[in-house]
C-alpha positions as CSV (number, residue, x, y, z in Angstrom):
1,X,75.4,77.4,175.6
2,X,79.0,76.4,177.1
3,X,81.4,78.1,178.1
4,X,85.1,77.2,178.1
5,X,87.5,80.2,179.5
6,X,87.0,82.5,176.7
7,X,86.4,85.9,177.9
8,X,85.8,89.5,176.2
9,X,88.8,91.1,175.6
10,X,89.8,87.5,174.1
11,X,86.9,88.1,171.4
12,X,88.1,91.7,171.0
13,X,91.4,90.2,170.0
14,X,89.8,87.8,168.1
15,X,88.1,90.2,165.7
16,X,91.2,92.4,165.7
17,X,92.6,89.6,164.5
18,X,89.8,88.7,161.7
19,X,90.1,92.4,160.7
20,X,94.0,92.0,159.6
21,X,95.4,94.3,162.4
22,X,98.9,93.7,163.0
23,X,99.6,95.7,165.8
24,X,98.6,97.9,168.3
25,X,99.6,101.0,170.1
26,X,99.1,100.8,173.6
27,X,100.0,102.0,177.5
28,X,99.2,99.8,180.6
29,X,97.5,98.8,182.3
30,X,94.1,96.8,180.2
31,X,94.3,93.1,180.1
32,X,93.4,93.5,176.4
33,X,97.3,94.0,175.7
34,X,98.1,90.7,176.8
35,X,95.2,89.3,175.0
36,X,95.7,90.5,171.0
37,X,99.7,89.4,172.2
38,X,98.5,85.7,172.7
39,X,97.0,85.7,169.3
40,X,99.5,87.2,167.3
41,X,99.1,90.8,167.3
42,X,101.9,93.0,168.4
43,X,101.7,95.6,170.9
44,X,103.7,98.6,170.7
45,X,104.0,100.2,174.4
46,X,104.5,103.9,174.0
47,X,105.5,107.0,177.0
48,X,102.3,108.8,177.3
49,X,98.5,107.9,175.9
50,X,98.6,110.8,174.1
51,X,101.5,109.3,171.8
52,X,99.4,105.6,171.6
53,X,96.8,107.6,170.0
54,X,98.8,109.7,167.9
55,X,100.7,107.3,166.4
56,X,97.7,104.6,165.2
57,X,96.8,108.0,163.8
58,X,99.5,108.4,161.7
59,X,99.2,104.9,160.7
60,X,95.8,105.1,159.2
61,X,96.8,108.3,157.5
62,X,98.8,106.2,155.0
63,X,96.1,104.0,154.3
64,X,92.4,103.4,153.4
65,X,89.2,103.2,155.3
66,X,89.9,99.4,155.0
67,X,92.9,99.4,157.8
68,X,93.4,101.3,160.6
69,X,95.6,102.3,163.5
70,X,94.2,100.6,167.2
71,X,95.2,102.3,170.2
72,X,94.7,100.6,173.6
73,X,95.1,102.0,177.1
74,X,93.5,101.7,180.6
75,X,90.4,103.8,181.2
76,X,90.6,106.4,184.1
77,X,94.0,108.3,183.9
78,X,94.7,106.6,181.0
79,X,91.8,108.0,179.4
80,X,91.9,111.1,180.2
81,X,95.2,111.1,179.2
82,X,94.3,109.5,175.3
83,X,92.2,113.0,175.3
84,X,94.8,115.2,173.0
85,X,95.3,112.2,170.5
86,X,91.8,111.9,170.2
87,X,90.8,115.5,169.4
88,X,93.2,115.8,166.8
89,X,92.3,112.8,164.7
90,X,88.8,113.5,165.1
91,X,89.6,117.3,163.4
92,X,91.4,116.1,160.6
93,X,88.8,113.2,159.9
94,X,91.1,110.5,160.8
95,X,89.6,107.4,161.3
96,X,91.0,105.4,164.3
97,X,90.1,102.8,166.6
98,X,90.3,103.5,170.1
99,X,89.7,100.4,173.1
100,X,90.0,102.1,176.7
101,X,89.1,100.5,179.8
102,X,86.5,101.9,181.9
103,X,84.7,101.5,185.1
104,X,83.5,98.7,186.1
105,X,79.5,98.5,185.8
106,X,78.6,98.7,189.5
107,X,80.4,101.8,189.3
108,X,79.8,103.2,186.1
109,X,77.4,105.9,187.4
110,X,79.0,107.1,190.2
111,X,81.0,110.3,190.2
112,X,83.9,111.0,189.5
113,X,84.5,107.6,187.5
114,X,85.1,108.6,184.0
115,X,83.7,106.8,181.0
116,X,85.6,107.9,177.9
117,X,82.8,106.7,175.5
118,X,81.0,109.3,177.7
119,X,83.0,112.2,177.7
120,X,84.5,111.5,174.3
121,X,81.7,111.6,172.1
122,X,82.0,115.1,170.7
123,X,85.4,114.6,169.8
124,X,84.4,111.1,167.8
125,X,81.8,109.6,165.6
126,X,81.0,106.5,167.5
127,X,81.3,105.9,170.8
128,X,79.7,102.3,172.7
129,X,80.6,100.6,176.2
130,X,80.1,96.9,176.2
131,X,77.6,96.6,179.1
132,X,77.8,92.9,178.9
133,X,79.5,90.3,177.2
134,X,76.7,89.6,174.7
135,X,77.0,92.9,172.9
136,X,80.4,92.7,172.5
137,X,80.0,91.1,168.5
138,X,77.4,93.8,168.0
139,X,79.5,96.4,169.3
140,X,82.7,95.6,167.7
141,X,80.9,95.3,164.2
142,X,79.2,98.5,164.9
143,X,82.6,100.1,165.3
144,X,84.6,98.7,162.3
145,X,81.5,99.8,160.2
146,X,81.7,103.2,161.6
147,X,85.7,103.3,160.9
148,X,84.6,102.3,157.3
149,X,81.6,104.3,156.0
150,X,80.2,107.7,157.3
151,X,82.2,110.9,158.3
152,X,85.7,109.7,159.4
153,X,87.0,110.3,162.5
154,X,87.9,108.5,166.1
155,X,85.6,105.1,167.2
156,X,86.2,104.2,171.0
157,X,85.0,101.2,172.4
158,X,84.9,101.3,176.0
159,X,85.3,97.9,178.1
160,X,84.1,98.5,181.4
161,X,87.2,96.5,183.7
162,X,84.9,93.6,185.1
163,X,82.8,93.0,181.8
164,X,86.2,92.7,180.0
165,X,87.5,89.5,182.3
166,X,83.7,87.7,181.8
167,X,83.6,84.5,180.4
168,X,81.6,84.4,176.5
169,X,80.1,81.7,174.8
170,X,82.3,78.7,172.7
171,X,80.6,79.8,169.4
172,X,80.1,83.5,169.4
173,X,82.7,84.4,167.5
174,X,80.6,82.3,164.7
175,X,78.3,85.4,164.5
176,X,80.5,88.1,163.7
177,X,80.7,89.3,159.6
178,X,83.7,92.0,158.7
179,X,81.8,95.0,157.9
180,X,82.6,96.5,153.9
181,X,83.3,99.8,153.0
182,X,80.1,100.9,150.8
183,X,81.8,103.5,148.8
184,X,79.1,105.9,146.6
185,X,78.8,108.3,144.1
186,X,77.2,112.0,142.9
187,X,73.7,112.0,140.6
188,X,74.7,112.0,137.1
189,X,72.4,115.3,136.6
190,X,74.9,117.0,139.4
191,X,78.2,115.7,137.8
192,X,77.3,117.3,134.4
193,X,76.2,120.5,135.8
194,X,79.5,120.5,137.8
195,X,81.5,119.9,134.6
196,X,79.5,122.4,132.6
197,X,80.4,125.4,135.2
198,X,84.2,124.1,135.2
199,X,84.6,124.1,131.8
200,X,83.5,127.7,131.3
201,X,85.0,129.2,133.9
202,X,87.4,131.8,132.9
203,X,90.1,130.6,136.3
204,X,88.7,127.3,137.9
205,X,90.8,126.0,140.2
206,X,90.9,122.5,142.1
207,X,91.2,122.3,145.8
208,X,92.0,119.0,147.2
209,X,91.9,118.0,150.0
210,X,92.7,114.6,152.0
211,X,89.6,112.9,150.8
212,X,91.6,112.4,147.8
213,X,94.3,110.3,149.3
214,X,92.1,108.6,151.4
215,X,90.0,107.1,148.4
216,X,93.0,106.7,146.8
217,X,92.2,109.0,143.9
218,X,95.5,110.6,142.6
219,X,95.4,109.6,139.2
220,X,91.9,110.7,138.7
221,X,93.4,113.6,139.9
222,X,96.1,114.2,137.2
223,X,94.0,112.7,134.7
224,X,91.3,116.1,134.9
225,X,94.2,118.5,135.7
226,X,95.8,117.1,132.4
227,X,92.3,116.4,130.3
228,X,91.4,120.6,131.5
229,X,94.6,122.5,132.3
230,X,93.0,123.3,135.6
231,X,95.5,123.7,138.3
232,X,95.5,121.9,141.3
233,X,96.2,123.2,145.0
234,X,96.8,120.7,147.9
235,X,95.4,121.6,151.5
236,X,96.9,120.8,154.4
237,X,96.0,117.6,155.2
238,X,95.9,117.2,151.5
239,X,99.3,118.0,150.7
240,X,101.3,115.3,148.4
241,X,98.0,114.1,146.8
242,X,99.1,115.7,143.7
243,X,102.5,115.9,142.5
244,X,104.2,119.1,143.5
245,X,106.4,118.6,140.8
246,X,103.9,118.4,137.9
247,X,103.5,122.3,135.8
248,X,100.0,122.7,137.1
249,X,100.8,122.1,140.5
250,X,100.2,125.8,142.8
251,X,101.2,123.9,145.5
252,X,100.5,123.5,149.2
253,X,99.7,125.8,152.3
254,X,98.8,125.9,155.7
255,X,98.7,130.3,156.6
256,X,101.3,130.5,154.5
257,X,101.6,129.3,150.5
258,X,103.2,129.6,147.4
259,X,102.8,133.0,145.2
260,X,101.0,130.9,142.4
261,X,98.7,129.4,144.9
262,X,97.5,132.5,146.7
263,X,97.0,134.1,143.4
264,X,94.9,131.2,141.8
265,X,92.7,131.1,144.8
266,X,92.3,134.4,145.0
267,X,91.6,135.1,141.7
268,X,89.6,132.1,140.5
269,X,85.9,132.9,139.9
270,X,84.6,128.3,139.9
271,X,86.7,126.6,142.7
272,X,86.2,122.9,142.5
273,X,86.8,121.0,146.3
274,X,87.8,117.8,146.0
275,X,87.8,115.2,149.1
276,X,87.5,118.3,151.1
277,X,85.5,119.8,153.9
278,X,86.1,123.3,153.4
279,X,86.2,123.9,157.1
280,X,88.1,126.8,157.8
281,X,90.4,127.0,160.4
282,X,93.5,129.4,161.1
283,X,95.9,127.0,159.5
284,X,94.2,127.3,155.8
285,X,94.2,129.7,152.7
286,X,91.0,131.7,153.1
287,X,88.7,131.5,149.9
288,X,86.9,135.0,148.9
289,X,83.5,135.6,148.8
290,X,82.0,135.6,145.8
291,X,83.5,132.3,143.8
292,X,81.0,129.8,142.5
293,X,82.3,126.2,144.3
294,X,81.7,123.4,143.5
295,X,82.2,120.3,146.8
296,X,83.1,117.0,146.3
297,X,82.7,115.3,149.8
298,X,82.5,111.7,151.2
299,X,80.0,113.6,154.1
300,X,77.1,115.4,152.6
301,X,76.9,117.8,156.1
302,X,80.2,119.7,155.1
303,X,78.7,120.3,152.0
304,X,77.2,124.2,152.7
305,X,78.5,124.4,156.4
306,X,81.1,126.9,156.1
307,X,80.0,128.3,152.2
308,X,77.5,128.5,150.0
309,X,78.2,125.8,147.5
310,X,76.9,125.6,143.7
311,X,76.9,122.0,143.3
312,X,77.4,119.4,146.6
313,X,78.8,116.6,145.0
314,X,79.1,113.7,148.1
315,X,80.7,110.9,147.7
316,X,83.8,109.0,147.2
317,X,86.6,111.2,145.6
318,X,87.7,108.7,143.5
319,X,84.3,107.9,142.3
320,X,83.2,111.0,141.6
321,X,86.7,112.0,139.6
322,X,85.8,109.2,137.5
323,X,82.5,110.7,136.9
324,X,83.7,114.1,136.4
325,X,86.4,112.7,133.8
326,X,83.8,110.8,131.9
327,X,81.5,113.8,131.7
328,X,84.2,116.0,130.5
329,X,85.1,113.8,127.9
330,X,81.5,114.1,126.8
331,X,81.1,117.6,126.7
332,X,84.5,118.4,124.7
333,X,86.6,115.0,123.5
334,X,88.6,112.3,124.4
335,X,91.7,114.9,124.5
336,X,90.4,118.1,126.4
337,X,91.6,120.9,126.5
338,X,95.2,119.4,126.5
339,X,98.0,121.9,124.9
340,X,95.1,125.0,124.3
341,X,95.7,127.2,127.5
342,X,98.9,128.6,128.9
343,X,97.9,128.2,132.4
344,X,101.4,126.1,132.9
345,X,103.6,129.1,131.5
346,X,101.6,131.1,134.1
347,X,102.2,129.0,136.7
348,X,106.0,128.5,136.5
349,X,106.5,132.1,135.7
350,X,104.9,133.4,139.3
351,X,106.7,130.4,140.8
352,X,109.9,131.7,139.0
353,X,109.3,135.1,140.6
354,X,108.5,133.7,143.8
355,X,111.3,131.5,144.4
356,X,113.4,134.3,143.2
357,X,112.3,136.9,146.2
358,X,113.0,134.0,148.5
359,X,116.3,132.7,147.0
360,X,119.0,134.4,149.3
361,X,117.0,133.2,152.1
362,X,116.6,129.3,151.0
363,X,120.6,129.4,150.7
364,X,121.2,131.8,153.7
365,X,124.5,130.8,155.4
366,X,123.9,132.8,158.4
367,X,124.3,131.5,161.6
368,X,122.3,130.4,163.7
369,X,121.0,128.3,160.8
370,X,117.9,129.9,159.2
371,X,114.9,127.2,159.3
372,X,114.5,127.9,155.4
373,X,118.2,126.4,154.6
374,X,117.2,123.5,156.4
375,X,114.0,123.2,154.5
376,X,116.1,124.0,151.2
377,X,118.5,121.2,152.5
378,X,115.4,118.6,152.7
379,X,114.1,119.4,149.2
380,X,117.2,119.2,147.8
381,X,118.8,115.9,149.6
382,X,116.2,113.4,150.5
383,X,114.8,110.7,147.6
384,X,111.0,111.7,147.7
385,X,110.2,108.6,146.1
386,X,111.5,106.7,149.1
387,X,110.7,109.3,152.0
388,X,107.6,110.4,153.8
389,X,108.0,113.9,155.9
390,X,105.7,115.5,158.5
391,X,105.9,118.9,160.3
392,X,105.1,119.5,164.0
393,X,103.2,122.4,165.1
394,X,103.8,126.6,164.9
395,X,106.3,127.3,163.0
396,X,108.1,124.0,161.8
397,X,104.8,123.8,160.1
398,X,104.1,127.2,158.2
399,X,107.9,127.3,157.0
400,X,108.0,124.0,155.3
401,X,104.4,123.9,154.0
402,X,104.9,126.0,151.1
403,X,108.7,124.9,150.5
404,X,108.6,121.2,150.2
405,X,107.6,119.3,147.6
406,X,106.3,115.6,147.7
407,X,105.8,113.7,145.1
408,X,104.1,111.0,146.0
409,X,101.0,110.5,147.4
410,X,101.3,110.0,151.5
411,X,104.8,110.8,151.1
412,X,104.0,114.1,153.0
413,X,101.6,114.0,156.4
414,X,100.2,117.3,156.6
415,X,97.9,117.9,159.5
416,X,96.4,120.3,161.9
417,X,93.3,121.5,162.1
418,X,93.6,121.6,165.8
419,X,97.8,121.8,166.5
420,X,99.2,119.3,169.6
421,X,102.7,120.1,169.9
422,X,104.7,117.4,169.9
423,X,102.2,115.4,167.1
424,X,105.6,115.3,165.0
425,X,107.4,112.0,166.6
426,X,104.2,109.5,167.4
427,X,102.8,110.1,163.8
428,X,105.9,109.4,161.9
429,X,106.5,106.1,164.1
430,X,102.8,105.2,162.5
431,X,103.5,105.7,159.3
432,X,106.9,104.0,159.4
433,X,104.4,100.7,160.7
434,X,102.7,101.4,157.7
435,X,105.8,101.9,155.2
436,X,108.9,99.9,156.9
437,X,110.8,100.4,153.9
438,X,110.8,104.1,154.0
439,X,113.1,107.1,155.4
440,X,110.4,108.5,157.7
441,X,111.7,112.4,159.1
442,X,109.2,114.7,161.0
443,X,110.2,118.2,161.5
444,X,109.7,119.8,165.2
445,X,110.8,123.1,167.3
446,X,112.6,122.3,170.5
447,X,109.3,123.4,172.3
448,X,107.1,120.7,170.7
449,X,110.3,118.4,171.1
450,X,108.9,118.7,175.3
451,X,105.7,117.0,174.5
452,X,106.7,113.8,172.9
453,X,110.2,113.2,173.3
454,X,110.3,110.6,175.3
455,X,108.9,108.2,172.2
456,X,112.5,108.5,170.5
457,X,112.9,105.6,173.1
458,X,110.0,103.7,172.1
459,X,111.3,104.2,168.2
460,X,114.7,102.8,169.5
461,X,113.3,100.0,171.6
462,X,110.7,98.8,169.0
463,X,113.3,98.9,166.1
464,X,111.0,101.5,164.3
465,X,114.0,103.8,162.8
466,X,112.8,107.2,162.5
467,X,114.6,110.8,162.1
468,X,113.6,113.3,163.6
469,X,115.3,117.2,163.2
470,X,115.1,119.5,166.4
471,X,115.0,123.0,165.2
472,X,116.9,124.2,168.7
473,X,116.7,128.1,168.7
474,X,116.1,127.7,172.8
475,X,112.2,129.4,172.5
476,X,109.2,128.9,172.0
477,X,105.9,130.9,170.9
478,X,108.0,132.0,168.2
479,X,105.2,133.1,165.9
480,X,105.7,136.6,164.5
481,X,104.3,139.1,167.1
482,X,104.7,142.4,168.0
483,X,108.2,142.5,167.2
484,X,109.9,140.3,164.5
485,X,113.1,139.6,166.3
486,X,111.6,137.4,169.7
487,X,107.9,136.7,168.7
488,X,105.5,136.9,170.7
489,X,105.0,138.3,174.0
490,X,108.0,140.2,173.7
491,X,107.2,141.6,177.4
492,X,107.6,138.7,179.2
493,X,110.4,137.1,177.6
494,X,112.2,140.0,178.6
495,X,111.3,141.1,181.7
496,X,110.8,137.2,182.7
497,X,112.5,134.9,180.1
498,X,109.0,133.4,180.0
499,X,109.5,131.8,176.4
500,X,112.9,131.0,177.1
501,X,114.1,126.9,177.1
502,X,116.9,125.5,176.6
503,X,118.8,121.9,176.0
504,X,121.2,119.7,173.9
505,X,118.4,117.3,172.2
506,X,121.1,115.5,170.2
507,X,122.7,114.2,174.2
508,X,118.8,113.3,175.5
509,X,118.8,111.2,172.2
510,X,121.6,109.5,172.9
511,X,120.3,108.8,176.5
512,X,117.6,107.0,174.9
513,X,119.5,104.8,172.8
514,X,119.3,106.6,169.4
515,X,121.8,108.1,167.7
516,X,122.4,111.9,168.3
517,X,123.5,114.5,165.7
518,X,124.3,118.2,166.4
519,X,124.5,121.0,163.7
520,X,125.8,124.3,164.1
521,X,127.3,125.0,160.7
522,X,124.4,125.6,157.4
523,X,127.3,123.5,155.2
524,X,126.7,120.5,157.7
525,X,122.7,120.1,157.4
526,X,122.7,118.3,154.2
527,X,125.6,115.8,155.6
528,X,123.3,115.2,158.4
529,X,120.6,114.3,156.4
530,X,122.6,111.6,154.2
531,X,124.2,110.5,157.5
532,X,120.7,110.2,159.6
533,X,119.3,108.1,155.7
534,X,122.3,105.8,156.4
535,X,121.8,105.3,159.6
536,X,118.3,104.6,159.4
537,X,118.7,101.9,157.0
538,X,120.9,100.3,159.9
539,X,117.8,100.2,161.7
540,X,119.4,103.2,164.3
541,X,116.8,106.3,165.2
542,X,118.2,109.5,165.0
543,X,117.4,113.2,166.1
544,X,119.7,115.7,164.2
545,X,119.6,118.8,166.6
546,X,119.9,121.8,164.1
547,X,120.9,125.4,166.1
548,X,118.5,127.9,164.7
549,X,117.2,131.1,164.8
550,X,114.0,132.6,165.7
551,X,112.8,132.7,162.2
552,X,110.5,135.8,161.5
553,X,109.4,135.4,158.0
554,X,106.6,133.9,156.6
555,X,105.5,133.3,153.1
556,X,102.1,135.2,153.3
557,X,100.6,138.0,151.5
């Protein structure tokens, strides 16, 4: 076989290529970056391998298992560093495809050289070195199948440094196919026993997760909401994969919800799980004993891990909506139950009393600016149809969650089972790659602003127009703790100031090229917003710095 100059990270690129990637996320040093740039493929430099990862996260988030976001840094430091990025997309199932360097193979063994495909592979669900250049078709395919089909989640490739710079054979790239996605579906025996239990239960409720805009599946979605009058609450990670708009919509939570969502879920005796895991976590509703549930789930080992389930139903969500709509159909007409149950009227009239307790506060005009007139200013200013919003961790994320309603699906990233600070920035930089044409705003406390701010430069310098609000109220751990007015540890912020930071976000923008806005007035938030939309579609970044307080309340019973 010949061999004419072609080396490993060139086949890499190569298949990267083949596979329709566009671009990559990446932080030197890996000769890799250079290589996927000679063919075409842009890569994105970010401040910190944390953010490379974070960001091809949030770009797969707005697609299907059929693209994905590729992160590439240097192994060693740099993949150690990639370690945060990593173990968040791997809780929240995302799948993402991570190429590290690594030590070169007369080194590989010996301590303290550190292999991330090693060391990574609890926190993802495939993880290969290329030994030698030979494997490298058999591990690449390996990988894209795994990014495809199985439990989603984080593949890394590791490319030891010498193997990466050895030379491959002329025609290799001859053997490499494009793994498919082999989507499946439920037994038909398990579909109609699911249906049967749904349809007489006396207050079903569906819980859907993200499976459901991974597959896609929204519309299936509405279609059985509509065809049973069964309403429909949105996880975490699920939220905007059913409009929040609709009259059977509970809503969305995190700890904290909506009134009409905590009581469904509460109260329902069949809950029905769509594209979900039902892992529980401290940043979900918790479901009583005692319901009968009923899983739909692409990965047949969630089904039974945290509850004891009824009926597992694994699959794709889409599929197995289909399914379920079909089999419904059978058992009671074309029509349903369409215009026979006042489960609407229900839900707009605990939503009317909800909204009511929690009026004075959406509208507040105290000052410092309360976090919930900024949320009431989002809901009420952006075009949801054109926007997609994320949260950051703590309490940017349990104040909006139950507040904001998309109405779109992926035009809200909710995420978190495990909570990075600073998650916000990166991710919304992803999924403006994915949707250019859209006004992308995360939603961050000063102390998460500390972890990734630095990557409102790379938003400026890659021409990637982002907004991002700063809620500045100059502390952190501001959860609600033993005393309502300073959170938590109210000991040592006194004694020591320990939670205590400070700084003008809007001027550190500006240092960084984007365009800096600072809001001290409640009357001023919603000219912000229309000013930062404008300014976006000039292609400027923008950080709205928003003074706020140290908000206490929750929306949790």
């Amino acid at each position: 076989r010949s061999f004419t100059g072609m080396k490993v990270n060139d086949v890499v690129a190569a298949i990267l290529k083949k596979e329709g990637v566009e671009w990559v996320s990446c932080f030197p040093s890996n000769a890799l970056i250079e290589a996927v740039s000679e063919i075409g493929i842009r890569p994105i430099m970010f401040r910190h391998e944390r953010g490379v990862v974070m960001s091809a996260d949030g770009y797969s988030r707005m697609n299907t298992r059929d693209h994905f976001g590729v992160a590439i840094t240097q192994g060693h430091a740099g993949a150690e560093n990639a370690m945060g990025g990593i173990a968040q997309a791997y809780s929240d199932n995302i799948p993402v495809l991570y190429l590290s360097g690594g030590p070169s193979m007369s080194a590989y063994a010996v301590k303290p050289n550190f292999s991330p495909a090693r060391e990574y592979g609890n926190v993802s669900v495939s993880a290969e070195v290329i030994y030698q250049p030979g494997l490298v078709i058999d591990v690449m395919r390996r990988a894209f199948h795994a990014l495809r089909n199985g439990r989603s989640g984080p593949v890394i490739v590791e490319i030891p440094d010498d193997v990466g710079e050895m030379d491959v054979a002329t025609d290799i790239m001859d053997s490499y196919v494009s793994p498919k996605r082999h989507r499946f579906a439920p037994e038909h025996s398990d579909i109609k026993q699911a249906v049967k239990i749904l349809l007489s239960a006396k207050k079903p409720v569906i819980w859907s997760g993200k499976g459901v805009l991974m597959s896609k599946a929204s519309d299936e979605l509405k279609e059985l909401a509509e065809l049973t009058e069964i309403p429909v609450y949105c996880t975490m990670p699920g939220k905007s994969g059913f409009d929040q708009s609709h009259s059977l919509a509970l809503g969305s939570g995190s700890a904290a919800t909506s009134l009409q969502a905590r009581t469904w879920i509460q109260e329902s005796d069949v809950l029905f799980a769509v594209g979900s895991s039902l892992s529980k976590t401290l940043y979900c509703q918790p479901i009583p004993d005692g319901k009968v549930i009923i899983q739909s789930v692409e990965t047949v080992e969630d089904i039974n891990k945290e509850y004891s389930v009824t009926v597992g139903l694994p699959g794709d969500a889409k599929l197995t909506l289909q399914l379920v709509i079909d089999e419904v159909k059978s058992q009671i007409g074309n029509e349903g139950r369409k215009g026979q149950t006042d489960t609407a009227e229900q839900i707009k009239d605990l939503n009317k009393k909800w909204l009511s307790e929690w009026h004075q506060i959406l509208t507040s005009d105290e000052k410092p600016i309360r976090y919930y007139r900024v949320i009431h200013e989002l809901e009420n200013t952006l075009d949801k149809n054109n926007s997609i919003v994320t949260h950051d961790a703590g309490a940017p994320r349990d104040t909006i969650m139950p507040f904001y309603n998309p109405t779109l699906p992926n035009s809200y990233i909710g995420w978190g089972k495990s909570t990075h600070l600073g998650y916000g920035i990166p991710l919304i930089i992803g999924a403006k790659m994915a949707h250019p044409d859209k006004f992308c705003l995360n939603f961050m406390g000063d102390g998460a602003f500390g972890m990734s701010g630095l990557d409102i430069e790379t938003s400026v310098r890659a021409g990637i127009p982002i907004t991002t609000v700063v809620l500045n109220n100059s502390g952190m751990a501001t959860y609600p703790g033993k005393t309502r007015d300073t959170g938590a540890y109210p000991n040592a912020l006194k004694t020591f100031g320990t939670t205590k930071v400070s700084g003008s976000y809007a001027k550190i923008a500006e240092g960084m090229g984007a365009v800096g806005i600072t809001v001290t007035e409640p009357t001023d938030v919603q000219k912000a917003l229309k000013e930062a939309q404008k300014l976006n579609a000039e292609g400027k970044t923008v950080l709205i710095d928003i003074a706020v307080n140290l908000e206490p309340k929750r929306s949790t019973f």
